[in-house]
C-alpha positions as CSV (number, residue, x, y, z in Angstrom):
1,X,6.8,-1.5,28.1
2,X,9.2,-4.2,26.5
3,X,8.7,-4.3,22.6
4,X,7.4,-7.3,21.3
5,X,7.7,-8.2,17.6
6,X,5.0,-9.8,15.9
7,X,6.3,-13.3,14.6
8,X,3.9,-13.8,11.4
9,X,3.8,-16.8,9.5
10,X,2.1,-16.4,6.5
11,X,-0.9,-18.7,7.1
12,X,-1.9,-22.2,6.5
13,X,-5.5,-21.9,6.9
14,X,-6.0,-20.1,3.4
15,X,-5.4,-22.8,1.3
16,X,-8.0,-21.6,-1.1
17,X,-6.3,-18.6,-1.9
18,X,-2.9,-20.3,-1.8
19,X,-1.1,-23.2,-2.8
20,X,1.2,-24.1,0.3
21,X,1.5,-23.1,3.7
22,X,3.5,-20.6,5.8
23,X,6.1,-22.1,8.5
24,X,6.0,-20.2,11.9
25,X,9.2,-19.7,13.1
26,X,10.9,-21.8,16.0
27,X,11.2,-19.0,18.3
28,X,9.4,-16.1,18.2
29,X,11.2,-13.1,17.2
30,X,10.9,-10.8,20.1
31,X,12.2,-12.6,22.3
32,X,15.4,-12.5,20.9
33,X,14.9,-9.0,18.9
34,X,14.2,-5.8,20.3
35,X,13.1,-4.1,17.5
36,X,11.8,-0.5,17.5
37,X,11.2,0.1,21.1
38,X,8.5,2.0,23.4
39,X,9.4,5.8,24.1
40,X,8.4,5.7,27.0
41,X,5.3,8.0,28.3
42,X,3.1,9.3,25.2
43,X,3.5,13.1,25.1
44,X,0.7,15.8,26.0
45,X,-2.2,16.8,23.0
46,X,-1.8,20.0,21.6
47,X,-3.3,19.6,18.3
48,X,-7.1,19.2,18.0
49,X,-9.1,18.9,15.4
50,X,-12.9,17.7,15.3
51,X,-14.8,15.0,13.7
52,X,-12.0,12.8,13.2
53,X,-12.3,9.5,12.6
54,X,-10.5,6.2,12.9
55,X,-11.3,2.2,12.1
56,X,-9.3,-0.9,13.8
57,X,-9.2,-3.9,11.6
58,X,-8.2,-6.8,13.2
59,X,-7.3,-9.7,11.3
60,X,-8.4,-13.4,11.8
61,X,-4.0,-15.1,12.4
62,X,-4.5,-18.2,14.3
63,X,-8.2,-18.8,14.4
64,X,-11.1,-16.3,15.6
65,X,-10.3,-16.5,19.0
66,X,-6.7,-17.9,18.6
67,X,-4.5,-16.5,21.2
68,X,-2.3,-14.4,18.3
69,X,-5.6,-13.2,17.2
70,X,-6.7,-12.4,20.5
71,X,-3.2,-10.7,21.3
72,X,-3.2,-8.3,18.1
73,X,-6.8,-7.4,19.3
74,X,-5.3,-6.1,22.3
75,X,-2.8,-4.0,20.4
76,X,-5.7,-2.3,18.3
77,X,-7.6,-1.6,21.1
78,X,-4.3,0.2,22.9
79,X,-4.4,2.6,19.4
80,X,-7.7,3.1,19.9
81,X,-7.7,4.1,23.6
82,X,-5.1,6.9,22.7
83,X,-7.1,8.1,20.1
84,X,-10.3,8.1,21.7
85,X,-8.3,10.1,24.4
86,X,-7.3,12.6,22.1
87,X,-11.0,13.3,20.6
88,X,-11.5,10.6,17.8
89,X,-14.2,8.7,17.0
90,X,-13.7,5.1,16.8
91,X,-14.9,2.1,14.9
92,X,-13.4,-1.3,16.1
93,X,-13.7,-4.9,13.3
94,X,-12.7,-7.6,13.9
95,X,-13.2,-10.5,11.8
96,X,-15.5,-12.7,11.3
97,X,-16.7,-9.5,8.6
98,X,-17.7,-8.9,5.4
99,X,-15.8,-6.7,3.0
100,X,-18.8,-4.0,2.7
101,X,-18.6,-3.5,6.6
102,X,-14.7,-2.7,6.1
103,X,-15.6,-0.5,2.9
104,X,-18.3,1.7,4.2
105,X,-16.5,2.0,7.7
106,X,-13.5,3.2,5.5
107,X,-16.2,5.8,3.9
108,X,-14.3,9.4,5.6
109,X,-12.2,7.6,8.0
110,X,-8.8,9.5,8.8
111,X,-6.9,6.7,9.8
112,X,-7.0,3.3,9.4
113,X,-5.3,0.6,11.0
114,X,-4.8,-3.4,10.6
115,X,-3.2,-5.9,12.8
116,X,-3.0,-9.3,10.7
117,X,-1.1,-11.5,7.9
118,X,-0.5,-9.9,5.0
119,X,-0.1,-10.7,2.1
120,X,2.9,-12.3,-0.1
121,X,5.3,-15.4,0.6
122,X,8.7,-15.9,0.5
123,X,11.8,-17.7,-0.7
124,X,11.7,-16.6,-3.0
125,X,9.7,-13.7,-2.7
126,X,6.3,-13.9,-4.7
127,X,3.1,-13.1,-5.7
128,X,0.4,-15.9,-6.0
129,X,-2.8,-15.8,-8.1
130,X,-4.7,-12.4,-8.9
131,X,-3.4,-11.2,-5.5
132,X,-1.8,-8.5,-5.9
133,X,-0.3,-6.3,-2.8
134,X,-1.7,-4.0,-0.5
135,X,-3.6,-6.7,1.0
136,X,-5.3,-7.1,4.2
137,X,-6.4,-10.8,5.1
138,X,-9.5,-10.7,7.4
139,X,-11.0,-14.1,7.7
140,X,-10.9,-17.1,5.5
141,X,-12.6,-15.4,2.5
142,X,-13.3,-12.3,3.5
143,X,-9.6,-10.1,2.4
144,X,-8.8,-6.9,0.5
145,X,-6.5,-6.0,-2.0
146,X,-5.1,-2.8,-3.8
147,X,-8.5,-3.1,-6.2
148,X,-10.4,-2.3,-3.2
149,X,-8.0,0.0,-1.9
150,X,-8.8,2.0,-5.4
151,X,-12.5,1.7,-4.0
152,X,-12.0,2.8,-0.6
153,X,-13.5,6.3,0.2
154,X,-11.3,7.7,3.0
155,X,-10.4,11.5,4.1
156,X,-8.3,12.5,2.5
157,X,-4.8,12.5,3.3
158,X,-5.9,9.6,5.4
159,X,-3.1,7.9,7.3
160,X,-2.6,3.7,7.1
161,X,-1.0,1.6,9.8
162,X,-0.5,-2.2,9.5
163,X,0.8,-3.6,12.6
164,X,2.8,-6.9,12.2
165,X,1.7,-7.7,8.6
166,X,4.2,-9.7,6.6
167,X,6.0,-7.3,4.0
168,X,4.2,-4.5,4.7
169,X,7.2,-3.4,6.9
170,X,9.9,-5.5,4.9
171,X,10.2,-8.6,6.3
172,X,7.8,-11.9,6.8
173,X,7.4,-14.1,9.1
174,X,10.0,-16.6,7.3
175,X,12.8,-14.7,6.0
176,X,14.7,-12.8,8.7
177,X,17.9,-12.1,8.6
178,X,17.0,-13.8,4.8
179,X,16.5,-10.7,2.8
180,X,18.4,-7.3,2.0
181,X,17.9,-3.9,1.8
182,X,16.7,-3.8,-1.6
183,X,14.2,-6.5,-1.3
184,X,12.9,-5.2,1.8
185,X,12.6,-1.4,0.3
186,X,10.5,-3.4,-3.1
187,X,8.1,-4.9,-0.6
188,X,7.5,-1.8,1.1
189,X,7.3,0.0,-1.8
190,X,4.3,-2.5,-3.6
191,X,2.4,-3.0,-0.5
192,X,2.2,1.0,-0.5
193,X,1.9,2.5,-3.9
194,X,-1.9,1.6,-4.1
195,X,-2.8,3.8,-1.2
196,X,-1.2,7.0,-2.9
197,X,-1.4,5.9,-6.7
198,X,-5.1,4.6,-6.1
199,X,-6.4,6.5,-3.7
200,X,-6.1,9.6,-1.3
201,X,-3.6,8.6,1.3
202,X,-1.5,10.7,2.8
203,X,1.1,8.3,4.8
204,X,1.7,4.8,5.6
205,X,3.0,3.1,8.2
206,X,4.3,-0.6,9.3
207,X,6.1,-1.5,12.3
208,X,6.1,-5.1,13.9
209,X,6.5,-3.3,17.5
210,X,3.2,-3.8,19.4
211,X,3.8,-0.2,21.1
212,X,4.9,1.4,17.4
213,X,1.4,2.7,16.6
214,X,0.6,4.6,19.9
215,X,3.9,5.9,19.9
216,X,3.6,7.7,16.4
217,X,-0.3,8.8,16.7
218,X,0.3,10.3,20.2
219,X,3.1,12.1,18.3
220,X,1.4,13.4,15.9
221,X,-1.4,15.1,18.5
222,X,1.8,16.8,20.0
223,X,2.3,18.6,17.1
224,X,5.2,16.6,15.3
225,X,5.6,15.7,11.9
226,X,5.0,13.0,10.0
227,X,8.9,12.0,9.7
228,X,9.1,13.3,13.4
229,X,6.8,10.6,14.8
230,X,8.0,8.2,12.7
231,X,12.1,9.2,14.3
232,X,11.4,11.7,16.7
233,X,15.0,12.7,17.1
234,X,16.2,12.4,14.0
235,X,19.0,10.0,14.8
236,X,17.1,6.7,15.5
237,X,19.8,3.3,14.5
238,X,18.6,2.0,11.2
239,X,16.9,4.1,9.3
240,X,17.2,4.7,5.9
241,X,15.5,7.5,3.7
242,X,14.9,7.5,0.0
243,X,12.8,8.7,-2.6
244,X,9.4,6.2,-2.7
245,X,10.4,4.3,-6.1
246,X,6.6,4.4,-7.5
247,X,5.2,7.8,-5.6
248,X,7.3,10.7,-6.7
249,X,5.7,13.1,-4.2
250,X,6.4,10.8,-1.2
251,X,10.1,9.2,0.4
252,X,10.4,6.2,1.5
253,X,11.6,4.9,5.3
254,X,13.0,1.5,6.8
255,X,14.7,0.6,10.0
256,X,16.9,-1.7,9.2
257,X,18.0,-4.1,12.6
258,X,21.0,-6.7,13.5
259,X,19.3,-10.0,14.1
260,X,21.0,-12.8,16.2
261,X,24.3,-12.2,14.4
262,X,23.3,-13.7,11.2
263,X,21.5,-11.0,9.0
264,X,18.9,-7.7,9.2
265,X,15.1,-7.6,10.2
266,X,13.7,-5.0,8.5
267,X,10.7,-4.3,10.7
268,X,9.3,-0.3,10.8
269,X,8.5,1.7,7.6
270,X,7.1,4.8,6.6
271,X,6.0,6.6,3.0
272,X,4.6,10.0,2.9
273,X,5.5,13.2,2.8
274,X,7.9,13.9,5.9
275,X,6.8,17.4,6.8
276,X,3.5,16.6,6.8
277,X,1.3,17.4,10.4
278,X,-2.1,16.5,11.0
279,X,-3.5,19.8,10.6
280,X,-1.9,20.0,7.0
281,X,-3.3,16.3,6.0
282,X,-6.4,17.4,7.6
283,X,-7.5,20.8,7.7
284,X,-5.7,23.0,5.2
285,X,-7.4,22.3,2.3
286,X,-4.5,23.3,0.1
287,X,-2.2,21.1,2.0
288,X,-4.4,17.9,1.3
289,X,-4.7,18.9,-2.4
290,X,-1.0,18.7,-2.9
291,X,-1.0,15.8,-1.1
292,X,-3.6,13.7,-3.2
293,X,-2.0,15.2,-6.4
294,X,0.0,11.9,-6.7
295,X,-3.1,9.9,-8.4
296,X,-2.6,10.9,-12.3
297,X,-5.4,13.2,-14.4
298,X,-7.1,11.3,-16.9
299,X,-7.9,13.3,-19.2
300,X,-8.2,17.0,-19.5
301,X,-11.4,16.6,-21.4
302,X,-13.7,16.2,-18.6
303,X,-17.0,14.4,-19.0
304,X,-19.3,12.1,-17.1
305,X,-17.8,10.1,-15.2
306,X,-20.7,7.0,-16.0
307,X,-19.8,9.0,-19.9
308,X,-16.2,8.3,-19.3
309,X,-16.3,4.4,-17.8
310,X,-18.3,3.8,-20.9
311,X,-15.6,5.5,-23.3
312,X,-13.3,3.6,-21.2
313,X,-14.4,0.3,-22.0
314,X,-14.8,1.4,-25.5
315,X,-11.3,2.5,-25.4
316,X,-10.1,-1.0,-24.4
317,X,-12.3,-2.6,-26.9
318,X,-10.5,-0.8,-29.9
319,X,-7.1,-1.4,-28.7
320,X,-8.1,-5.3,-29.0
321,X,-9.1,-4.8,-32.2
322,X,-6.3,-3.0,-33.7
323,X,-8.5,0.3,-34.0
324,X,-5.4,3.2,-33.2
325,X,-7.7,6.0,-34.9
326,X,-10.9,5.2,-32.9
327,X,-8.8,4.4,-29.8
328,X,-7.1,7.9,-30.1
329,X,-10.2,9.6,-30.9
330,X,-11.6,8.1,-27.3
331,X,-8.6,9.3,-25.5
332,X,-9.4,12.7,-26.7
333,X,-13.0,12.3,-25.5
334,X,-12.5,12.2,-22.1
335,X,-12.5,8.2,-21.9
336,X,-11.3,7.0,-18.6
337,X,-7.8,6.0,-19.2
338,X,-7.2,4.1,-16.3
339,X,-10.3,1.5,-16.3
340,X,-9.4,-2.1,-15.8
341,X,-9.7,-5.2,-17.6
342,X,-8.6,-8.0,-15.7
343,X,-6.3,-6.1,-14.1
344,X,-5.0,-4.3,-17.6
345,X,-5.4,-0.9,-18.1
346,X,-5.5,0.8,-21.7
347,X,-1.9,1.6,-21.7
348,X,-0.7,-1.9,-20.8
349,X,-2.6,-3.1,-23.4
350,X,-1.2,-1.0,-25.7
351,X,2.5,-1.8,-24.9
352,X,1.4,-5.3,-25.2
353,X,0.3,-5.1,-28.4
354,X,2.5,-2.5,-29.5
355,X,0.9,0.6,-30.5
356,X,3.1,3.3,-30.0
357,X,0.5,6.1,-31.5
358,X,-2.1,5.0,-28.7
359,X,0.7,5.2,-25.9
360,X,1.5,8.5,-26.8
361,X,-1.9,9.8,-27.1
362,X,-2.4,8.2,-23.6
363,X,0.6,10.2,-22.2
364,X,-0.6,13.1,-23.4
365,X,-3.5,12.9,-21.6
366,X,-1.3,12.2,-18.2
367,X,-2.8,8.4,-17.8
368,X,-1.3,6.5,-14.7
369,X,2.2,5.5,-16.3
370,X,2.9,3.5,-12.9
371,X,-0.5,1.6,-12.6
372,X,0.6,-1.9,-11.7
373,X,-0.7,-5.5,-12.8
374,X,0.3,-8.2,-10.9
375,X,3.2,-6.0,-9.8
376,X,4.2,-5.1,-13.5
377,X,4.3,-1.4,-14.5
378,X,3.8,-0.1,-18.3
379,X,7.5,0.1,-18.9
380,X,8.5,-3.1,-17.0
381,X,6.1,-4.9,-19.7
382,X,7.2,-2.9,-22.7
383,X,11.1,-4.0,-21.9
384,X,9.8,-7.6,-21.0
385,X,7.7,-7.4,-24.3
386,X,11.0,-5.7,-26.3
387,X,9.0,-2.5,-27.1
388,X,12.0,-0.6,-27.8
389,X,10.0,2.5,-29.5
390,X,7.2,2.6,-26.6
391,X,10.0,1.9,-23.6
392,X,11.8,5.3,-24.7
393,X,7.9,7.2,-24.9
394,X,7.2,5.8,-21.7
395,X,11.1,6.5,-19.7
396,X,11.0,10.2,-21.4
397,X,7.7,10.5,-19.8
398,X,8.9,9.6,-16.4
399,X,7.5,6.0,-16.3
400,X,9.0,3.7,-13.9
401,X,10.3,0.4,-14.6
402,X,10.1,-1.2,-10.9
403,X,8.1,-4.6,-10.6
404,X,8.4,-6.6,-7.5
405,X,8.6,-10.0,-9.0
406,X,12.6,-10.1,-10.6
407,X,13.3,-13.2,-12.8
408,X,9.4,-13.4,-13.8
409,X,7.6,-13.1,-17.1
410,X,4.5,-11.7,-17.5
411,X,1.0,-12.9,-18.7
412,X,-0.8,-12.2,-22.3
413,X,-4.0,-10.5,-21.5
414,X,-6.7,-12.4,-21.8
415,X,-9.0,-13.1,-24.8
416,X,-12.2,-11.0,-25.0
């Protein structure tokens, strides 16, 4: 089967989400790009497990029944055959939708995979709005972002695949051969920190090859790896490993390609844990522990959760109001330390308004050091915000100062 890369523009259709349009490119890209291509005939099962499940999402690109809509229809419904081949049970939307159909069909899903524009623009690379990444457009005002990822209620150690999505593999649909290693790594690294940092993910996946996801899921019954399906020899051209810059438990893969003589297309990724097989992710128990351990403890203290979202808000209350001692004291009561405002969580707060005696109780109550807001971490906001005393709590701690958006500044939080 000849590869075919998905050429993605963002979109000019959601003008109500955005302020300008995507441009398509002149010439689509697989016809002058291989890419990743098809191995060929998909290898025998040998691993079974029951009451698996999986869910195609399938994105509206070019209008419902556009023919690039149409055609990543097709590709889902390729994934799904080979699963449904090899015992799982499949659930197949494709927009129009509504965000509670994707939720609850999420609800114990095992894997989950979306063919579709993604989310983010280019040149230079950005962030619009309260978009943040991790973002699967559906239809017109029907999309998800890493909030509802947080939401979501999969299996867990449940596997992700976004086929042809811009960013979510490195590239978009207007920037190749326009972007380098590092930027590609930082998109691939915020489109997939939600699913482990929010949620119970165990691996993610991106390729722009229309064969890519059949490839690695009918590797995966054989018996092989996570890494393995990803590379099953070991020595594919173009891939680079590191350690996932946000999700210290997980590394971080990219294929990196020649294109046309006149720069790289970064367009197959992976983040997980690379010795990972099915049967870990989804049958031994302790295996799927470990692997979910990424998303922080709140608070040794443990109360009500309906108990704690109410300290939470509490919490967030007194930090606006100057009140350390009463802020501390919720922190020690179990609050939930990782409740929102507007996107801010306690400790963001904090650094904002510089409280160095709440960020340490926080700490010490393991709060998500690497929750993001608008792509900013903790740390990235205390050195923006020249919180030299809460920077060092926060780097001693293990914070990280990644953001996705260089040259920016961030927001005040908002009034209450």
């Amino acid at each position: 089967m000849r590869a075919f890369l998905f050429v993605l523009a963002f979109y000019s259709t959601f003008s109500g989400l955005f302020a300008e349009t995507r441009k398509h490119p002149s010439k689509p890209i697989g016809s002058i790009h291989p890419g990743v291509v098809h191995r060929g005939n998909l290898p025998e099962q040998t691993v079974r497990i029951s009451g698996l499940k999986a869910v195609m999402l399938g994105g509206n690109v070019d209008g419902i029944e556009g023919a690039t809509t149409v055609s990543y229809r097709g590709y889902l419904k390729r994934v799904a055959a080979v699963l449904r081949a090899r015992g799982v049970q499949v659930t197949e939307i494709y927009s129009p939708t509504k965000k509670e159909t994707i939720a609850a069909a999420i609800s114990g899903a095992h894997f989950i995979f979306y063919a579709g524009h993604g989310i983010g623009s280019s040149e230079p690379p950005r962030y619009q709005g309260d978009i943040t990444p991790a973002g699967m457009l559906v239809v017109d005002e029907v999309w998800s972002n890493a909030e509802d990822v947080a939401q979501w209620k999969p299996a867990p150690g449940a596997i992700v695949f976004f086929l042809g999505a811009c960013f979510t593999a490195g590239n978009s649909g207007d920037d190749i051969g326009k972007i380098q290693d590092a930027e590609a790594k930082r998109r691939i690294g915020v489109y997939s920190a939600p699913f482990f940092l929010r949620n119970r993910f165990g691996a993610y996946y991106a390729a722009w090859s229309d064969s890519a996801a059949q490839d690695v899921m009918a590797e995966l019954f054989a018996g092989r790896t996570l890494g393995q399906a990803y590379d099953p020899d070991g020595n594919m051209s173009g891939v680079f490993k590191s350690q996932h810059p946000n999700v210290s438990s997980s590394e971080l893969w990219y294929h990196r390609s020649n294109y046309d003589n006149r720069g790289y297309a970064f367009d197959y990724a992976f983040v997980g844990k690379p010795g990972m097989t099915l049967e870990q992710l989804f049958k031994d128990t302790s295996q799927t522990t470990t692997t979910t351990t990424t998303t922080p403890t709140t608070n040794e203290n443990k109360i009500d959760p309906e108990e704690a979202k109410r300290k939470g808000t509490e919490l967030i209350r007194a930090i606006y109001d100057g009140q350390d001692a009463s802020a501390i004291r919720l922190i020690n009561e179990g609050a939930d330390t990782n409740v929102r405002y507007s996107q801010w969580t306690p400790l963001m707060l904090a650094v904002y308004y510089d409280r160095p005696s709440v960020v340490r109780a926080l700490i010490s109550v393991r709060a998500d050091l690497n929750a993001m807001m608008d792509t900013w971490t903790a740390l990235s906001l205390s050195d923006a915000y020249g919180r030299t005393e809460i920077s060092g709590l926060l780097r001693a701690a293990g914070a990280k100062t990644e953001r996705a958006m260089p040259g920016t500044r961030p927001l005040a939080p908002p009034r209450r």
